[in-house]
C-alpha positions in Angstrom: -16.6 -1.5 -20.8 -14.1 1.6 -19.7 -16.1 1.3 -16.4 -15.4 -2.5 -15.6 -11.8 -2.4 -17.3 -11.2 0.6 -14.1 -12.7 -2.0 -11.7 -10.1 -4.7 -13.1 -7.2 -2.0 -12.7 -8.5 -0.8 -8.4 -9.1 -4.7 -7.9 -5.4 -5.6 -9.0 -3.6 -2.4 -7.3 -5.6 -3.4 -3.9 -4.9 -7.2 -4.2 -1.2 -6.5 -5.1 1.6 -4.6 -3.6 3.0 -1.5 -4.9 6.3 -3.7 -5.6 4.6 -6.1 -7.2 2.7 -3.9 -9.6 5.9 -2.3 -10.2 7.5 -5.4 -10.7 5.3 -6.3 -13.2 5.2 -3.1 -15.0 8.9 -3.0 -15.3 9.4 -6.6 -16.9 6.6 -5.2 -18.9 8.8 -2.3 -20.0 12.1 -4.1 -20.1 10.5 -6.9 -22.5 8.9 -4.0 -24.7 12.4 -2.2 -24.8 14.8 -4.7 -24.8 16.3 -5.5 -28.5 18.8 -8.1 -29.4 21.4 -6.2 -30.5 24.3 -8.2 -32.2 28.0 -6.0 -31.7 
């Protein structure tokens, strides 16, 4: 499972760009983070 999950992760870094995958790891972040915060 670990082995085919490491596949998934070197098949979408080698299809992607670095922006992209940084992209898409920052709106990760960003919607993780983010709270509605009410002044």
């Amino acid at each position: 499972m670990l082995e085919l999950d490491r596949t998934l992760e070197d098949h979408l870094v080698e299809t992607h760009t670095h922006i992209e995958v940084a992209r898409y790891v920052a709106s990760r972040s960003d919607q993780a983070e983010v709270q509605p915060v009410s002044d």
